[in-house]
N, C-alpha and C positions, 0 to 999 in steps of 0.2 A: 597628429592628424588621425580621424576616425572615417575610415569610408564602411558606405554599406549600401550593398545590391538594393532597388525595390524589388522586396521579394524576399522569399523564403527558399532556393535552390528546386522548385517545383516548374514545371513546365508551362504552368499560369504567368509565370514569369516575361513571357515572351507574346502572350496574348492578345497586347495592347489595348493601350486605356490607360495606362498608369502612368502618375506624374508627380514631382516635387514643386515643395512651394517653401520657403524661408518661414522662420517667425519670430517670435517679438516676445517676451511677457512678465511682465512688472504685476509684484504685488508683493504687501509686506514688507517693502523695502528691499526684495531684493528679486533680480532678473536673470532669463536667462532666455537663450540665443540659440536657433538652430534651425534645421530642416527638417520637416514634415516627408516622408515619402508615401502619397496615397496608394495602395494596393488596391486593385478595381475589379475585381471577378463578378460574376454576376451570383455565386454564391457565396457567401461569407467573408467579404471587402472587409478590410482593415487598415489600420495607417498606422506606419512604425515614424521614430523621428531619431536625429542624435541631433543633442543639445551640449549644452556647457557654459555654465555661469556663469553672468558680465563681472568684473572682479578690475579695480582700479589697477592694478600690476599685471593685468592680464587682455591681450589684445584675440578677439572671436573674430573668424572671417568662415568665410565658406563657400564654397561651390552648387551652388541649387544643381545641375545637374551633369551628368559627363558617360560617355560610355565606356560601360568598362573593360568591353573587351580587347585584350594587343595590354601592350606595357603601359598606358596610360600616361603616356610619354608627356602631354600634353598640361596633365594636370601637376605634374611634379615641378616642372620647366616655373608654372605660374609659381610655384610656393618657395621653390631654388631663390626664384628673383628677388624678393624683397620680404620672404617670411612669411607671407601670408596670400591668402587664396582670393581672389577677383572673380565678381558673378556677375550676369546682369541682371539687374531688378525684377521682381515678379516670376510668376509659374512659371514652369517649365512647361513646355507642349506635353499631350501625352503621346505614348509611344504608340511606333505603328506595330503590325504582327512581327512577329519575330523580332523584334528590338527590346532591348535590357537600358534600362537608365540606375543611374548610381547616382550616390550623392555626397560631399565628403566637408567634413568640419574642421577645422585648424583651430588650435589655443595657442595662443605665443605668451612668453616669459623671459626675463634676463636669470640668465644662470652664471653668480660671478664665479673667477678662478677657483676651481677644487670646492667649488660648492653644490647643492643639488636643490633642485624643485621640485614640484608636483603640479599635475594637471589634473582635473576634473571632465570627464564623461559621461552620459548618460544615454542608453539606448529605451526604447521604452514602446511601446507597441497597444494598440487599443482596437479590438475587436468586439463591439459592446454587445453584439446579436448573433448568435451562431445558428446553422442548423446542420441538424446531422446529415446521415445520409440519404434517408429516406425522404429528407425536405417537406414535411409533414407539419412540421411546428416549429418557431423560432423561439428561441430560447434566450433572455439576457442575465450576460452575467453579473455575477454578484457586485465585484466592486464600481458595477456603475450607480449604487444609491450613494456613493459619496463624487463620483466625476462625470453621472450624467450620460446617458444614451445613445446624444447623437454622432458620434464616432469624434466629436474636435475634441478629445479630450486629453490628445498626447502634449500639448504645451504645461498642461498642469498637472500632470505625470509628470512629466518630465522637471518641474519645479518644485514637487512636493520631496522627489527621489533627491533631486539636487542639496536641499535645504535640510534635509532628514537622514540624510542615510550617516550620518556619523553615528546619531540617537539609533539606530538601529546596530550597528557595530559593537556599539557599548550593551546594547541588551543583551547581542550576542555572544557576546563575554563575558556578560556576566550568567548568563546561562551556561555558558559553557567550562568557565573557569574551574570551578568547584570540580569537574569530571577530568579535568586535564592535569590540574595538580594533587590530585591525589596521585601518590609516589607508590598506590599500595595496587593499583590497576597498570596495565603492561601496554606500551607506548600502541601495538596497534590494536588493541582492544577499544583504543579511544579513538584510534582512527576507524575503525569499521563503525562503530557507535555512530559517530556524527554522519561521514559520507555517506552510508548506505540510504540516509536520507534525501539522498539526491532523487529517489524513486518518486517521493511526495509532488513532485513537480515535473519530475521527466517522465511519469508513465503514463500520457497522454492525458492527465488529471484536467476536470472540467468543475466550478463551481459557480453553481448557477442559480437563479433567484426559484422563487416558488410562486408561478401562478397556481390563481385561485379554482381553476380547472384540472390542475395537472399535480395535485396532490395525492400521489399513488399510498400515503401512508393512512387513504382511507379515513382523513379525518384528526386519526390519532395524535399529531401533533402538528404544530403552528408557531408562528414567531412568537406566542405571547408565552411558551415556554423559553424563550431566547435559545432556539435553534436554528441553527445560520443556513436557512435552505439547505439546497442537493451538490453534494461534496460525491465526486467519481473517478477514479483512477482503469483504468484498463489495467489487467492479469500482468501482462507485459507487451514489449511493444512487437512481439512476434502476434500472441494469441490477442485475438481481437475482442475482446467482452469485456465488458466493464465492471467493477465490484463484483470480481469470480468470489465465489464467497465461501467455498471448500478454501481457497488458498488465502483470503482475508481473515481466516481463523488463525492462522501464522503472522501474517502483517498486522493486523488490528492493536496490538500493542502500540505500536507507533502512534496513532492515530489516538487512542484511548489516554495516553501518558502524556503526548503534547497538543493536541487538539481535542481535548473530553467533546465539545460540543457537536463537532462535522461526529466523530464516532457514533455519538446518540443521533444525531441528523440520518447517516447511513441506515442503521440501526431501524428507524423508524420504517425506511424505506422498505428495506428488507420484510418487515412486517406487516405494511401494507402490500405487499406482492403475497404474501402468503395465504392471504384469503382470497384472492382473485384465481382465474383459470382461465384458462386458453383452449378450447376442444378442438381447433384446428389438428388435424393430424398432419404427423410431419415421420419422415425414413429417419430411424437411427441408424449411424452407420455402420456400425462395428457387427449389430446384429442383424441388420436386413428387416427389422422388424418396425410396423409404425406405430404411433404413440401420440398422445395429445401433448400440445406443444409446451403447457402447465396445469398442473392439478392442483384441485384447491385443498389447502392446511397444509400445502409442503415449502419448506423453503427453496426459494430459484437457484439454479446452480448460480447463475449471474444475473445484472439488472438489463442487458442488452447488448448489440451491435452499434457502435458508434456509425457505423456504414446505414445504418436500418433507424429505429424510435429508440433509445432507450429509456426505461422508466417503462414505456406507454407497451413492449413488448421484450421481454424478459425470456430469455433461456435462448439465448444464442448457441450454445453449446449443441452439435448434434450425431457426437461420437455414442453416447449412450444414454439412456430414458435416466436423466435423472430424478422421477418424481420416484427412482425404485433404487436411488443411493442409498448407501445406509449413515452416513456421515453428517450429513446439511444440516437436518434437522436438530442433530444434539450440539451442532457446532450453534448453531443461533442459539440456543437456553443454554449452554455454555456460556458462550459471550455475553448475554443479558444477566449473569447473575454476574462476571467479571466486570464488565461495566458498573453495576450499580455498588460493589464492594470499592472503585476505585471514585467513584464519583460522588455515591449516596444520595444518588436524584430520588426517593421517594417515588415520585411521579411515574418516572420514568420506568419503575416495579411495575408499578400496576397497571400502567399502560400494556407494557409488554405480558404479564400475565397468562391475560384469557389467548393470546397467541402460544406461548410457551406450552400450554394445555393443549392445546388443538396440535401442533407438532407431535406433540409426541404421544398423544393420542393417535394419529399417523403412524408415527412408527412403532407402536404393540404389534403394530399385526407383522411386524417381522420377527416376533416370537412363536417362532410356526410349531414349538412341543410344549409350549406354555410354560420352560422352567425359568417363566424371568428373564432371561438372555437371549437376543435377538441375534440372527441368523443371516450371515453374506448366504449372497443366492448362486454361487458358482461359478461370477466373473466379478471384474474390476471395477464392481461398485460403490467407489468411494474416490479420494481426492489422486490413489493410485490408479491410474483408470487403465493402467498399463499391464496392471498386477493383480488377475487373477487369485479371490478369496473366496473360500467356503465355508460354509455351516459358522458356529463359533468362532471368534476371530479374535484378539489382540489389541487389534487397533480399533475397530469399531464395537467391538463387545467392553473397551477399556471406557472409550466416550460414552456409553450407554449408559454404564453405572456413574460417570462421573455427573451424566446429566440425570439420573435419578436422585442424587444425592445435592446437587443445588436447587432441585424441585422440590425436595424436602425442606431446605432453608427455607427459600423463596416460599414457601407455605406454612411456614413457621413464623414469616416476618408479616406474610399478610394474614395468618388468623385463620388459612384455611386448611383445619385440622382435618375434614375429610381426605382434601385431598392429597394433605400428609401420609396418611395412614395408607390409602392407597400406592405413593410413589415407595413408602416405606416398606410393604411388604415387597413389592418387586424389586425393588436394592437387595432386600436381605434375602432372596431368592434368586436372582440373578447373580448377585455377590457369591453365594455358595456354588453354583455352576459351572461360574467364571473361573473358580479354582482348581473344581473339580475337571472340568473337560481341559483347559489351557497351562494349570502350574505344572513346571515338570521338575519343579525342586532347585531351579537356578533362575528360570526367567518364563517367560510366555509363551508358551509357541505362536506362534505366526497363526495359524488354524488349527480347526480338530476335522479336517478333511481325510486326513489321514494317509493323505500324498503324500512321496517322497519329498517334497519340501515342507511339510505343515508346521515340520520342528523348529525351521530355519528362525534366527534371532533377527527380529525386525529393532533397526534401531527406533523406532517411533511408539512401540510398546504402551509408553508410560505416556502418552498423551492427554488422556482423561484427567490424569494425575498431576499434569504439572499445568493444566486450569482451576482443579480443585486448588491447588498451593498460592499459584498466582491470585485467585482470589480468598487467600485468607483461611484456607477450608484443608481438606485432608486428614485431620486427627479429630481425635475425640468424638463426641456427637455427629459429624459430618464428616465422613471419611466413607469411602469406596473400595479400600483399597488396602491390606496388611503391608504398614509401612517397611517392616522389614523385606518385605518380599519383594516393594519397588527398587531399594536399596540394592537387592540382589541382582535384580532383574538389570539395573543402570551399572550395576559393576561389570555384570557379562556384557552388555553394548560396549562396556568401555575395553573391555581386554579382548572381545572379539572384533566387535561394526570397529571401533577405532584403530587401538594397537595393532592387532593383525591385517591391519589393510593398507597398503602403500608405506609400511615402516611407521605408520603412525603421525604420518604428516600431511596427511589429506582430509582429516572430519572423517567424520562414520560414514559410512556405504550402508546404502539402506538393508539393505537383507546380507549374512552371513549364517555361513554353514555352520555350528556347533563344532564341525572338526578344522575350524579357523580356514576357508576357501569362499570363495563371495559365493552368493547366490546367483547362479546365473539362469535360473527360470523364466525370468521374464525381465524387457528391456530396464526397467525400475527398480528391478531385486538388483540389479547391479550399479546402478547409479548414486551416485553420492547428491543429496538436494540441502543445498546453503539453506533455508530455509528453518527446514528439519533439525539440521545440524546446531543451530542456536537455539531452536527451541529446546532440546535436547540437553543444550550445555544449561541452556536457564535452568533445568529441570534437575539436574545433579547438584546444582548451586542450591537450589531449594533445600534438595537433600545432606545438605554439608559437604556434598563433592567439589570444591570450587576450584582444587585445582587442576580436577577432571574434567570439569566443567571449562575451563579456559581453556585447557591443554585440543578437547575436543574441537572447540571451535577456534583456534589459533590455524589449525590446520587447514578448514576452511578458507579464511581469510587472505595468509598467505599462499595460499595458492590461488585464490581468484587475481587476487590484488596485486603478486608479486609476481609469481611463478606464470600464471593467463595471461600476465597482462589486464586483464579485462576491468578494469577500475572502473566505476562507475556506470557499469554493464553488467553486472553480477548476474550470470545464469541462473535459471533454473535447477541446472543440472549437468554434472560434467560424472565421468567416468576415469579409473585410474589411468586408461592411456589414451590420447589426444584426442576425446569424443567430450561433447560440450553440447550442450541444448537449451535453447529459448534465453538469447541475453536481456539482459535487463529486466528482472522478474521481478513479481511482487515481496513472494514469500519472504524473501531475506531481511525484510523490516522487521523480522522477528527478533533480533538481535536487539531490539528494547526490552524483552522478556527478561532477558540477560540482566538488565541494570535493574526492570523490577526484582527480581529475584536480589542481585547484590542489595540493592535499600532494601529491602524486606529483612536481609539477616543482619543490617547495618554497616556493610561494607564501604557503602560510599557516604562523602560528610554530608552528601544533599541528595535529594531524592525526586524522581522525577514525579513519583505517586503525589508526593507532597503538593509541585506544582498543580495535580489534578485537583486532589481535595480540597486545595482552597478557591479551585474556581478561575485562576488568575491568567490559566494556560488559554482558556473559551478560546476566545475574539480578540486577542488583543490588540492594538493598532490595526484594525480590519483594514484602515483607508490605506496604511502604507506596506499591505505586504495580502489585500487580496489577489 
């Protein structure tokens, strides 16, 4: 038997207006039987149903409607008596204030001696028009071009799910197979790999069609690229913004390896917000200081408040001005030359382009001595927003070159040699700099602020460098970065951020002291971030560290997964002793780096990039798994 509230455990719950009603639906030859529960709010009504397949060995009965609250003594009594559940014909009323209605589905079977069956379920829910919170524009989602607008669409959900979902089991597997049997990867490497995918749907993720009015990417792209409208996940389900896009430069693998198309979708988005502005002034908080809400040529920290427009107003964030991050902008021309080495959309180059050029034309003027390398301005502007950075930097001085050095490509592939020449001399000047003010003969300093922490080993150092890998780049002609020297640099994370921190069973800790003691300057010099920590391990794997690379991020793992608890919830951020921040984050999808990185050295027999390159990952069965 399958019961289920109307309702989602929200206090609309009790509103009243809501009601159940039986149904019926043959086609194809084959049927299937349940209850419809309409949800009725006056903003964003939905109807959930449970069904279950009419099947000659199989007897379907049901209860249209029952309250659920007390032991429900009432409903058991009917199904005790003779197996099956007794309703009377037709709707159920709808509920008054404060009244909950349930509704509950029975499948009967003979089970002989010492033998076993199975039953069939299906829950299925349809919300074909949403609006956020500001109630400004209604929004419908995507998979109603295959089941249709007007909210009756849970019977044929529910008979598609019914008649399909084995074909989807089997894709499953066969997707998955290849990753699980190999004997040469460590049993929870394959279980973080797959779950942490639970994010793709549980971080408040919305995918929604593209009116012709509401096309924030400015034009730049359309279905006749086959780009499956606006794909948006929320940071996490504490921080409320939508495609945080400092922290989608971590996640975005995930998205890029099995969904190339939503990637470039996002993608587009991001790049129509970048020419757009907002002069509204608005208080940051941190400084007391006000700020226009977006400036034009910078990338948004995020695409919006689900609570508010998103798309239509951008940069929910209002801890710090980030049109004066040093990070966003190299993380977007990042991403768009990682994207196009994983996919080879052409198009999608030169679309992205003349954006690429305006970004970072943006960010020159944070080369405030002109020697090529760009300058943190004396607090935590960047995706650490906790962790106060100065002058020369590590982390955002690493992305700078790494983003001059795909600007070189990407102007190499599009023919434009001036503006080669120019990204080239500031690589080869900023690259001399970067050595000169940050190499200390073992790794990076943190800063050249020349604090008593500036020395401190930042585990995320080599971030620039393990986008350049990831896409293909790194050595030779296109390189940033003296490969020996990242080598060095990821062997001190690893015997300091790693080994020396909680026994070496915890993932790196983002900041450590040089004389092996964490960094405790600021709340995030001491935090360990899942996230991080895989990208980290992908990033030694590139380098031939792989079983630094596992060892790094096993620790993570296990301790969210095992030792937290927190399965399926994966923080942000936790600390060596009982302090934990922001469940269920984005960042930790970054553990698809990880498996690019293993296919790229050939580690695994299949490869997810593969899936990408040939196109096959796009849209696949759109109807049965929008």
């Amino acid at each position: 038997m399958f019961t289920l509230v109307n309702g989602s455990g929200h206090k609309s719950d009790k509103s009243g207006g809501h009601w159940n009603e039986p149904f019926h639906l043959e086609k194809e030859g084959e049927a299937v039987s349940g209850v419809l529960l309409h949800h009725c709010p006056a903003v964003n009504p939905y109807t959930l149903s449970v069904a279950a397949r009419e099947q000659a060995d199989r007897e379907v009965s049901y209860q249209t409607a029952f309250n659920p609250k007390g032991t429900c003594s009432s409903l058991w009594t009917d199904l005790i008596t003779d197996g099956r559940l007794d309703s009377p014909t037709g709707s159920s009323p709808p509920t008054s204030k404060g009244e909950k209605v349930a509704a509950a589905l029975a499948v009967g079977c003979s089970v002989p001696a010492q033998g076993h069956n199975s039953l069939e379920f299906c829950l299925a829910w349809d919300m074909p028009k949403i609006m956020f919170g500001s109630r400004e524009r209604q929004h419908t989602r995507r998979y109603t071009r295959y089941f249709g607008t007007k909210g009756d669409a849970c019977p044929s959900l529910s008979h598609y799910a019914l008649t399909h979902y084995k074909q989807w089991e089997e894709r499953i597997e066969q997707w998955q197979k290849p990753i699980l049997q190999d004997s040469s990867l460590p049993s929870w490497y394959k279980s973080a790999l797959f779950n942490e995918l639970y994010f793709v749907t549980d971080g408040g993720t919305v995918w929604t069609e593209l009116p012709e009015d509401a096309d924030v990417s400015g034009g730049l792209r359309g279905e006749s690229g086959g780009l499956p409208a606006q794909p948006t996940s929320s940071r996490s389900q504490e921080y409320r913004m939508y495609n945080t896009y400092d922290v989608h430069f971590y996640s975005s693998f995930a998205l890029i390896m099995l969904w190339p198309k939503l990637a470039l979708s996002l993608q587009y988005d991001i790049a129509g917000s970048v020419v757009q502005e907002d002069l509204t002034e608005r208080l940051n908080l941190m400084s007391g200081r006000y700020s226009s809400v977006k400036t034009k040529n910078v990338v948004p920290h995020d695409i919006g408040d689900p609570d508010d427009e998103p798309w239509q107003r951008v940069n929910a964030y209002l801890i710090h001005d980030t049109a004066d991050w040093k990070d966003l902008n190299l993380k977007f021309v990042l991403q768009v030359y990682r994207d196009f080495h994983l996919t080879q959309d052409k198009q999608y180059l030169k679309d992205m382009w003349p954006v690429c050029k305006a970004v970072m034309e943006s960010e020159e003027k944070f080369d405030l001595d002109g020697d090529g390398l760009i300058e943190n301005s004396g607090y935590a502007d960047q995706t650490y927003d906790g962790w106060t950075v100065t002058g020369p930097s590590a982390y955002c001085g690493g992305l700078w070159l790494a983003s001059l050095c795909v600007m070189c490509k990407m102007a190499t592939l599009l023919d434009q040699k001036q503006s080669y020449e120019h990204y080239k001399d500031l690589l080869d000047r900023g690259g001399a700099a970067f050595e000169k003010l940050l190499w200390n003969g073992k790794y990076y300093n943190y800063d050249n602020s020349g604090r008593s922490y500036s020395n401190s080993v930042m585990s995320d150092q080599c971030a620039g460098h393990w986008f350049l890998r990831a896409s293909g780049l790194g050595e030779g002609e296109f390189k940033a970065f003296p490969v020996d020297k990242i080598r060095s640099a990821l062997q001190t994370v690893y015997d300091l951020n790693v080994m020396s921190f909680a026994g070496g069973q915890m993932g790196a800790v983002n900041g450590m002291r040089p004389e092996g003691v964490t960094d405790r300057s600021s709340v995030q010099s001491d935090e360990v971030w899942c996230g991080v920590v895989y990208g980290l391990a992908a990033t030694m794997i590139h380098e031939g560290m792989r079983s630094e690379g596992l060892r790094t991020a096993e620790g993570c793992y296990r301790t969210v997964w095992e030792r937290l608890g927190m399965a399926f919830q994966t923080p942000e951020a936790y600390c060596e002793k009982n302090i934990y921040r922001s469940l269920a984050y984005m960042r930790p999808l970054s553990i698809w780096a990880m498996q690019l990185a293993l296919s790229s050295h050939g580690n695994c027999p299949t490869t997810a990039a593969a899936a990408v390159a040939t196109g096959d990952a796009a849209e696949t069965d759109t109807q049965g798994h929008s």
